[in-house]
Structures are given as C-alpha cells and as structure tokens.
C-alpha positions in Angstrom: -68.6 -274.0 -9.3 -66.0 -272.1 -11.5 -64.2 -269.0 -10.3 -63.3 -266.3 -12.2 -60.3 -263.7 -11.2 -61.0 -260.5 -12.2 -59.2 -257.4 -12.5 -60.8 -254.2 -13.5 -58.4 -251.2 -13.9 -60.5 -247.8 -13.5 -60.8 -244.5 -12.3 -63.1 -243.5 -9.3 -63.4 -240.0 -11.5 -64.8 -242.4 -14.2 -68.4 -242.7 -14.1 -68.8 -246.0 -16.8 -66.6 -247.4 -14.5 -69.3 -247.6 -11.2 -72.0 -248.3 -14.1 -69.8 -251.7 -15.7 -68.8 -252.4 -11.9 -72.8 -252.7 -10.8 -73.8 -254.4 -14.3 -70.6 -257.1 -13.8 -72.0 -257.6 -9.9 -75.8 -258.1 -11.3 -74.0 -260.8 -13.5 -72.4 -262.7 -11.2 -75.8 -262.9 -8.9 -77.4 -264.4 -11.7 -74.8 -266.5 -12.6 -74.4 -267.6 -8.6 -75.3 -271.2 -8.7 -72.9 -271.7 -11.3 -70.1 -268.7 -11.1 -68.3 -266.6 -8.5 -65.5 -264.0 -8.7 -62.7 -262.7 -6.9 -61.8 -259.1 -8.0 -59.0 -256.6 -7.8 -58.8 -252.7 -8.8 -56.4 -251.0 -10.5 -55.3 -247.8 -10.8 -55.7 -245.6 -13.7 -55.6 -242.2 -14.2 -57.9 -240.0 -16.8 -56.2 -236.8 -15.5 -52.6 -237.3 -14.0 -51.5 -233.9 -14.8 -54.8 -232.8 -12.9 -53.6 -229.9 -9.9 -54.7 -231.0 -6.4 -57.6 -228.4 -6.0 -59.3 -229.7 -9.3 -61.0 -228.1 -12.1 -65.0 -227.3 -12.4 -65.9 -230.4 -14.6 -68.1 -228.7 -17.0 -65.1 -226.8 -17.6 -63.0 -229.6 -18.0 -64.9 -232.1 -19.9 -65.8 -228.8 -22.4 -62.0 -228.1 -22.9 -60.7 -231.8 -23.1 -63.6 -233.1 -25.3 -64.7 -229.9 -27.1 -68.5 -230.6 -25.8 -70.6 -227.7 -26.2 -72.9 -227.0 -22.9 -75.8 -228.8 -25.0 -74.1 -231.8 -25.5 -72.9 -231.6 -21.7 -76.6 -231.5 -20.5 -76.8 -234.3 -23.1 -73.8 -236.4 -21.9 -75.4 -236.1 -18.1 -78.6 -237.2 -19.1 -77.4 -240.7 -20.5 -75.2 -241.3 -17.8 -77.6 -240.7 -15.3 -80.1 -243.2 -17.2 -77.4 -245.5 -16.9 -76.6 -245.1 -13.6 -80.5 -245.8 -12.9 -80.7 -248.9 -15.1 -77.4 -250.3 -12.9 -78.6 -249.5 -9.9 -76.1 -246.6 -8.9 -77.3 -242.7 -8.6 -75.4 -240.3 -10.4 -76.1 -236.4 -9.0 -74.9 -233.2 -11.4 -74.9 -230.0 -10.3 -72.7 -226.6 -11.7 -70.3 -227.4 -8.6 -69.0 -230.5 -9.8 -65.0 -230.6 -10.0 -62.7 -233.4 -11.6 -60.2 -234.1 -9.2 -56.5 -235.9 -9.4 -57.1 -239.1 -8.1 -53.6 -240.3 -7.6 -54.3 -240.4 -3.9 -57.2 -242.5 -4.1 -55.4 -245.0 -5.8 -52.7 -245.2 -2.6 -55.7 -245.2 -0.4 -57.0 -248.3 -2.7 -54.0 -250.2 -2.8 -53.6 -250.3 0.7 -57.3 -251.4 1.2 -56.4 -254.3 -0.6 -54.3 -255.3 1.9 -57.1 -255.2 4.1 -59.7 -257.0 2.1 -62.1 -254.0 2.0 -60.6 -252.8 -1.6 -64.1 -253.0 -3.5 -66.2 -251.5 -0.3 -63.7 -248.5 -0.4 -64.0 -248.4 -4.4 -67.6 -248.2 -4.1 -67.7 -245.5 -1.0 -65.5 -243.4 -3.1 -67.9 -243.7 -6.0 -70.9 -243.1 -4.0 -69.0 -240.1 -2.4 -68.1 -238.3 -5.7 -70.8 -238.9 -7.8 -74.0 -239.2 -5.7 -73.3 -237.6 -2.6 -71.0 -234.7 -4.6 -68.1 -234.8 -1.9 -65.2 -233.0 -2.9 -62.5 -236.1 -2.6 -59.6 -234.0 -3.1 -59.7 -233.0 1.0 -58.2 -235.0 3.1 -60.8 -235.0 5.8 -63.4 -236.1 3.5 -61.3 -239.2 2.3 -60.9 -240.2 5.8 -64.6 -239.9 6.7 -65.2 -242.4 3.6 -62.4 -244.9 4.9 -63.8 -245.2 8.3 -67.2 -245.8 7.0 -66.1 -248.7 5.3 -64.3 -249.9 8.8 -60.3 -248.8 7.5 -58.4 -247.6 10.6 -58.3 -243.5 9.7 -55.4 -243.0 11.6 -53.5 -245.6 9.4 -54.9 -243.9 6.5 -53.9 -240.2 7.4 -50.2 -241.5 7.3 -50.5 -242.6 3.9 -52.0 -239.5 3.0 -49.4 -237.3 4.5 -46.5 -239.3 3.2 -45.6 -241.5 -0.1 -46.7 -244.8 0.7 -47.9 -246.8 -1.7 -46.7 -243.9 -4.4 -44.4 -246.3 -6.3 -46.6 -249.2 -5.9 -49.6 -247.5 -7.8 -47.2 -246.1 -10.8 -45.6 -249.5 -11.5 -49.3 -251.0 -11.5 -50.3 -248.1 -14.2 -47.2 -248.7 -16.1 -47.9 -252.4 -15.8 -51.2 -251.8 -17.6 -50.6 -249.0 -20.1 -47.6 -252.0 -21.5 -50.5 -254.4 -22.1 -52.4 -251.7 -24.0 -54.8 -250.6 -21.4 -55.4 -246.7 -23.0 -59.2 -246.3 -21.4 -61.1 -247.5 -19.0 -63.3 -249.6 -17.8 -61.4 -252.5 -18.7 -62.1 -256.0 -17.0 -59.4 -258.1 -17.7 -60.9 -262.2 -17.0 -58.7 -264.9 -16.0 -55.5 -262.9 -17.1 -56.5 -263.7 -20.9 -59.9 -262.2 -21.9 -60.6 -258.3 -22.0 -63.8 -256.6 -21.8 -63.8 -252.5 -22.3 -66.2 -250.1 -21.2 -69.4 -249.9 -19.2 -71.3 -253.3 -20.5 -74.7 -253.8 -19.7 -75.4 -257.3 -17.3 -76.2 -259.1 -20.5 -72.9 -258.8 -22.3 -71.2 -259.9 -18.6 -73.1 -263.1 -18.8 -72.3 -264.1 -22.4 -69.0 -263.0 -21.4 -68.6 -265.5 -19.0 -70.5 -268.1 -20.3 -68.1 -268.1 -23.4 -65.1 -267.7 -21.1 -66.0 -271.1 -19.1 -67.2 -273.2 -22.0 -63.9 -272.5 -23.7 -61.8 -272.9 -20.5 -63.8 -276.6 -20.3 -62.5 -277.4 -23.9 -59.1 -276.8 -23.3 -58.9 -278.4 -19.9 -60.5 -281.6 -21.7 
C-alpha cells in the first residue's frame, strides 16, 4: 500500500477548490486497495485586502474580472455542473457576498491540531456555498466548528484574539516563495504539483505516474 502526503493550499471562498477536493477524494476511493493519503490545507487568500463585512460577489467578481452579468450567469452555470459531476452542491443567489477569509484560515490551522482540519474545510465549504451562510459572523463560524465536534469556546478565543495570525502568514509566504500564485494547487509528496479543479481521472493518472516513478528511483 503506498501513501501519498498531500498538501493542497486553497481558499474556502474558492469554489474549484471544493470541486478538485471531491474529484481527488473519488480518486483515492478507487485507488483504495492500492493507495491512501494523508492531507493537509493551506491557507491562501484570493482577497486579502477584502473588508470584514464583504462585498456582493456579483459585484466583485464583475469589477475584478470585468465579467459582464451574461458571462456571470454563464460562469455559475459551469460551476454548478461541476459541482454536480463531483458530488458537491453549489447554490447562487443575488445575496451572495465574497468574504475575507483570513479568519478561517486561523480557525483551520488550529483544527489541524485537532485532527478535524478536512471536516472543518468541508463544513465551511458546505456553509458558504450550498447552505449560503454568511462566514464573516462570528456566531455562524462557531455553529460550523461545533458541528464538526471543535470545542466553540476554544474557538471564540481565537476568534477574538490573534492566535494563529502569524502562523497562517508565514504558511502563505511559505507558498507564494515556491510559486504558488492560484489555487487549487495539490502539491504530492513535496515534489509533484497539480493546479486547479482536476476531474477524478487526471487524479488517478496523477498518482499512478507519481508511484511508478517513485518505484524506479527507490530500485
């Protein structure tokens, strides 16, 4: 059985990231007799200058990516297709707000600690994008971390304080110096880079290739 380390530096305001995330976990359950994985998030941030009360994300993809409202509807109607073909439910609606997501990132790090890092990953996804909870309050964040069994208590101090603040910037430094500028990116085994939300197949070739070479060099 061969065990891949993975690391895969995303945003929970990044919507390929949830699709690559559920298209690299159908992977390894096909791969299961043969492959397993221990992963790691890490932080990245599309919006850093973002304010804490957000900004209507129509609006803000509009202005950052010039998209006209056409090629909005447009955008939302592939990644919801997407969504469906990996298994994750993405819901739009006119109310939708891009958030700064620095805080997640804390609340990640530290549910790392824990050993509930991808639970927490996924809640937040499932909590922004399908159930369209506003993750920039803070009693909303702590209803997601005690859903995934984090103490909320524990949480609410990180929230009101810096914790884990330094931590998270030297990880996105970290990662913007090996050239990480967009995200998904799965990094395999420290050595081997995949960007972007992959479909299930290109995981599996991926890995296939990754192990067979591995074998060479170990021979």
């Amino acid at each position: 059985m061969r065990n891949f380390k993975i690391d895969i530096v995303s945003d929970v305001m990044c919507p390929w990231c949830v699709v690559g995330y559920k298209n690299l976990e159908a992977a390894l359950a096909e791969l299961k007799d043969d492959m397993s994985a221990d992963i790691s998030w890490h932080p990245f941030e599309l919006n850093p200058e973002m304010p804490i009360e957000g900004q209507n994300l129509n609006e803000h993809l509009m202005q950052k990516y010039g998209l006209t409202e056409e090629q909005g509807d447009e955008n939302r109607q592939r990644m919801a297709e997407a969504g469906q073909r990996a298994g994750f439910t993405f819901n739009f609606d006119d109310a939708r707000i891009m958030i700064n997501s620095f805080d997640l990132h804390r609340l990640l790090m530290w549910a790392g600690e824990q050993g509930k890092q991808t639970a927490l990953k996924l809640a937040f996804f499932e909590a922004h994008f399908t159930d369209l909870k506003y993750l920039n309050q803070e009693e909303v964040l702590l209803e997601v971390v005690e859903q995934v069994g984090l103490d909320k208590e524990q949480a609410r101090n990180i929230l009101q304080s810096d914790q884990y603040a330094q931590a998270v910037r030297q990880a996105q430094a970290r990662f913007k110096q090996l050239g990480i500028s967009s995200v998904p990116t799965f990094i395999i085994n420290d050595k081997y880079a995949l960007s972007g939300g992959q479909p299930s197949e290109s995981f599996i070739q991926a890995l296939r290739q990754i192990s067979e070479e591995e074998a060479k060099e170990a021979s």
